[in-house]
MARLUM-377993 format. One record per residue (C-alpha): z, y, x; residue in three letters; residue number from 1. Coordinates in Angstrom, 3 decimals, always signed. Each point is the difference from the previous one (the first is absolute). Layout:
MARLUM-377993
Z / Y / X / ALA / NUM
...
END
This chain:
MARLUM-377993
+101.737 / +75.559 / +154.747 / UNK / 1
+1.007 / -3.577 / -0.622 / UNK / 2
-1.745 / -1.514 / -2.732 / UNK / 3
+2.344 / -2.341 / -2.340 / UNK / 4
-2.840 / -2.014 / -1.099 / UNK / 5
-2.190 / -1.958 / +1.766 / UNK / 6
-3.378 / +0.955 / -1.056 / UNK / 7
+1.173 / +3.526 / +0.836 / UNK / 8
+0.330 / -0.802 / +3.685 / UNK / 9
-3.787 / +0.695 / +0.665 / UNK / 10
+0.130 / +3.439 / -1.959 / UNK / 11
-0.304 / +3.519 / +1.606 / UNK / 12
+2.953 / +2.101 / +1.265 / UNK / 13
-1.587 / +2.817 / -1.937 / UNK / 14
-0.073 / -0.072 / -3.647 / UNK / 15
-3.767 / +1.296 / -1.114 / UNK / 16
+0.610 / +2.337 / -3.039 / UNK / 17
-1.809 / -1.121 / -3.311 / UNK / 18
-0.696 / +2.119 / -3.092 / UNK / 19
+1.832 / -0.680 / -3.319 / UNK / 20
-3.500 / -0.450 / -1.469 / UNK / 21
-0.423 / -3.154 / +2.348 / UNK / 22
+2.566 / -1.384 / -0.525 / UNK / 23
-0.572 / +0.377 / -3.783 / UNK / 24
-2.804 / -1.837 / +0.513 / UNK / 25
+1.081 / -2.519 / +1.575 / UNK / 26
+2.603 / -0.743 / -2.378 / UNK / 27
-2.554 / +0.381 / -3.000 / UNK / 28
-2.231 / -2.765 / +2.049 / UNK / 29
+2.272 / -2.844 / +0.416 / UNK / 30
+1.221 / +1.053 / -4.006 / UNK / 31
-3.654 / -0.428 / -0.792 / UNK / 32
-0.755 / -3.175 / +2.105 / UNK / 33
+3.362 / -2.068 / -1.112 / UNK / 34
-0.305 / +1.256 / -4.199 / UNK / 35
+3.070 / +1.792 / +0.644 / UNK / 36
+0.718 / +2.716 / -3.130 / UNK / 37
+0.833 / +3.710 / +1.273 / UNK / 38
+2.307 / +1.931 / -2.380 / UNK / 39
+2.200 / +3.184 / -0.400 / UNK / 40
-1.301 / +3.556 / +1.227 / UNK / 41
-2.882 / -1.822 / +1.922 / UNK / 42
-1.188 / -1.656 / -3.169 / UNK / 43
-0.166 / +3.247 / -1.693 / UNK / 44
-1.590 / +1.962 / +2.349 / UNK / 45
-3.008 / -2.410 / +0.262 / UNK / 46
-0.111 / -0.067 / -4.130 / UNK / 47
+0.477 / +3.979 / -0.840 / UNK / 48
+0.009 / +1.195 / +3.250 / UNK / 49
-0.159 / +3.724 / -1.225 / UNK / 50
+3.080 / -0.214 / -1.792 / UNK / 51
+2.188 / -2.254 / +2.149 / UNK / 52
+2.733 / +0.797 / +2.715 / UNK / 53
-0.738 / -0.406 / +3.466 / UNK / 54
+1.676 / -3.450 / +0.898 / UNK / 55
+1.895 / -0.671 / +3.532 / UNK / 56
-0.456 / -3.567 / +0.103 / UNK / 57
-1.780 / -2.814 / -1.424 / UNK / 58
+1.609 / -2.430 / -2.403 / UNK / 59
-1.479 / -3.644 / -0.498 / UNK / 60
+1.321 / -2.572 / -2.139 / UNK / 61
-1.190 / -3.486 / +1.690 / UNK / 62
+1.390 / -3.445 / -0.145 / UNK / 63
+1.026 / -0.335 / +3.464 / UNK / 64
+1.513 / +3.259 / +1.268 / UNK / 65
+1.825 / -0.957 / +2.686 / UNK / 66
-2.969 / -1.628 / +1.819 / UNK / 67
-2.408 / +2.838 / -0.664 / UNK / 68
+2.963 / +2.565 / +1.095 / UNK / 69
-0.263 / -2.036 / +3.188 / UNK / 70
-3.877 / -0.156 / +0.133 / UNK / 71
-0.458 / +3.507 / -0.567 / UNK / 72
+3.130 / +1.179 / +2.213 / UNK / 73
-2.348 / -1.493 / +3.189 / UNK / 74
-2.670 / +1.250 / -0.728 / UNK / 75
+1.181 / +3.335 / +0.000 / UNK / 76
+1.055 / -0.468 / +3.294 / UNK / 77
-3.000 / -1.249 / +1.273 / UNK / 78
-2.197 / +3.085 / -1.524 / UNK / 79
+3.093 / +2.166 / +1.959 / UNK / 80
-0.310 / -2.115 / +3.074 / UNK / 81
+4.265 / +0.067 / -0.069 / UNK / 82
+2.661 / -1.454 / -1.690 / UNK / 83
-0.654 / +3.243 / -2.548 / UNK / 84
+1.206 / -0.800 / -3.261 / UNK / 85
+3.293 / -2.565 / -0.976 / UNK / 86
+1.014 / -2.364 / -3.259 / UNK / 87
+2.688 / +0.834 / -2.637 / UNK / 88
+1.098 / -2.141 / -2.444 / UNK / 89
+2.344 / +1.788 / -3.039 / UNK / 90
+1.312 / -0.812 / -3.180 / UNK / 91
-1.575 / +1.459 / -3.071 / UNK / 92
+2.246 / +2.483 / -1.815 / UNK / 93
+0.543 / -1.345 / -3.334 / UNK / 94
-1.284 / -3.738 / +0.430 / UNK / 95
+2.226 / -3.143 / +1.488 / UNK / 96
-1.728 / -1.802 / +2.281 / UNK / 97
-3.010 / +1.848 / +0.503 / UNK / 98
-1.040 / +1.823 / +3.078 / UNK / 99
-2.726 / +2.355 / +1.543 / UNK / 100
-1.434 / -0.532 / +3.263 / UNK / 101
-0.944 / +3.172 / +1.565 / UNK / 102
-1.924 / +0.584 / +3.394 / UNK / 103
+0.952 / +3.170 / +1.590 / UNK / 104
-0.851 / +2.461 / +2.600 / UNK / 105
+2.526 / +0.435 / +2.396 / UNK / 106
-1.798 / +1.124 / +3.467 / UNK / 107
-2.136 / +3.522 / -1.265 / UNK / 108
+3.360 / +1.056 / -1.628 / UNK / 109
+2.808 / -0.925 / -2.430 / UNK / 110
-0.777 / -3.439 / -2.293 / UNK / 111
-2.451 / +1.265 / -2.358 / UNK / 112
-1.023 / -2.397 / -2.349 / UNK / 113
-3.683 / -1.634 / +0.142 / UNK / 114
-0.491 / -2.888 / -2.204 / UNK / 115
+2.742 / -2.046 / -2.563 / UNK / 116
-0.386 / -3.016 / -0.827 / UNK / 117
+1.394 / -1.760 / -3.386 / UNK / 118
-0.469 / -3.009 / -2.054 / UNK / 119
-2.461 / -0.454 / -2.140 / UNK / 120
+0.567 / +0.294 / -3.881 / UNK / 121
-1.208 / -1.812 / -2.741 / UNK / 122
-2.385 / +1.844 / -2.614 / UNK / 123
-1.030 / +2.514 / +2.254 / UNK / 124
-2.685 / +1.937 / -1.224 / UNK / 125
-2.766 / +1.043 / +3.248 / UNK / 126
-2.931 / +2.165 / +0.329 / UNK / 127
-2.428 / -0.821 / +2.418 / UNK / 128
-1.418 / +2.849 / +1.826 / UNK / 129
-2.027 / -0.606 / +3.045 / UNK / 130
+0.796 / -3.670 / -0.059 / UNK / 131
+3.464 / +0.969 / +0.982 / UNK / 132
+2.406 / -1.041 / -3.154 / UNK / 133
+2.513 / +3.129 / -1.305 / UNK / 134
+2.602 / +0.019 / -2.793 / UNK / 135
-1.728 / +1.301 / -2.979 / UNK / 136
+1.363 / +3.650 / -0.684 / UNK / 137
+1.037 / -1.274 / -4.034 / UNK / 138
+1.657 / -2.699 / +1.262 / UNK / 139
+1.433 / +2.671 / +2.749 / UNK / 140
+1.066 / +2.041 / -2.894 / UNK / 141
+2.536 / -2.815 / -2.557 / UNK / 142
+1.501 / -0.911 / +3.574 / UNK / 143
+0.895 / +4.002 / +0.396 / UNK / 144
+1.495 / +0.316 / -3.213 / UNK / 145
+2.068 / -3.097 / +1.024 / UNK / 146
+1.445 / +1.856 / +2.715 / UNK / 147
+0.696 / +2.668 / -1.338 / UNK / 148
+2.020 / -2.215 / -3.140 / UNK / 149
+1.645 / -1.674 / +2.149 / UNK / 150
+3.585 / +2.121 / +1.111 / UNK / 151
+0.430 / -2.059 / +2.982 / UNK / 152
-3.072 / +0.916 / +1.631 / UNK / 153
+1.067 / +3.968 / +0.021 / UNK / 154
-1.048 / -0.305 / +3.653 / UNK / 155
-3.740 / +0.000 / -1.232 / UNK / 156
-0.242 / +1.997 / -3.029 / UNK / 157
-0.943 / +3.261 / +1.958 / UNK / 158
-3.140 / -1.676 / +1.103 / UNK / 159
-0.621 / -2.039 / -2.971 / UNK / 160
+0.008 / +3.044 / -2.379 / UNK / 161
-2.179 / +1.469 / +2.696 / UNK / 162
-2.634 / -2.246 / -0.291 / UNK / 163
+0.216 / -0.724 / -3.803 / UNK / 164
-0.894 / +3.682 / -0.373 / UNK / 165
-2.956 / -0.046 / +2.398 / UNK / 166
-1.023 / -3.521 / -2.105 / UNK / 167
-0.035 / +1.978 / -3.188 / UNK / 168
-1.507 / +3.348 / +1.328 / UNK / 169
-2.770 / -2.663 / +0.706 / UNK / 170
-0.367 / -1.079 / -3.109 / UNK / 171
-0.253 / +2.744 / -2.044 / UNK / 172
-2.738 / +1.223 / +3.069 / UNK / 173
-1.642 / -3.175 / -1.634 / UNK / 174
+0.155 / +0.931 / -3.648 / UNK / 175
-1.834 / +3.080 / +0.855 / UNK / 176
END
């Protein structure tokens, strides 16, 4: 294997396999150490974890995605000692102008999504839980029934309704 970057040159032939759960964590670090806000399924789960779907990926809204796409792109490939995992860059559905910047797996099997990266929003309202800053699941909720308004975001509205239902299932577990 020929590495195309240069700090790959001293890594391993032999990829080391690592757990999702590490590189969860690892993802929910740097989030945590550069007040980065984590959002979508992910925020969910950490708020009403019960009720919540099990998310693939992580979403974080930050102000510099491309660098932290980057950042944490490397250092996925140094925890798999091989170039492990790649960048994508694609156009938001929806939205001119603005992108998501995905790292992927590509070496343990087809590109399976790990961590997106968008820009942040204004008026964003965050939980902190753990010292690790999360969409707050109300806030969650008038951006779901946005979606689901909206008729040219049809490509969502499956798992927007999904997870407005598990919001209000949650609720009324609340009122109880």
């Amino acid at each position: 294997m020929i590495p195309y970057k240069p700090h790959m040159a001293k890594m391993r032939n032999s990829c080391k396999p690592i757990t999702k759960e590490e590189v969860d964590a690892a993802i929910l670090k740097r989030a945590k150490t550069h007040n980065q806000i984590i959002h979508g399924s992910t925020a969910l789960k950490a708020q009403i974890n019960g009720f919540a779907r099990e998310p693939h990926d992580i979403d974080i809204l930050t102000h510099n995605p491309r660098h932290h796409m980057d950042k944490m792109e490397d250092h996925l490939d140094a925890m798999a000692g091989c170039d492990a995992y790649d960048e994508v860059i694609m156009p938001i559905v929806g939205t001119k102008g603005e992108y998501v910047y995905k790292v992927v797996k590509k070496v343990f099997g087809p590109d399976v999504d790990i961590v997106d990266y968008f820009n942040m929003k204004k008026g964003i309202k965050v939980k902190k839980i753990k010292g690790i800053r999360y969409e707050h699941w109300q806030y969650a909720k008038r951006i779901l029934q946005g979606i689901i308004a909206n008729p040219n975001l049809r490509h969502r509205h499956a798992k927007s309704w999904e997870d407005l239902r598990r919001i209000e299932a949650y609720e009324r577990s609340l009122k109880k």
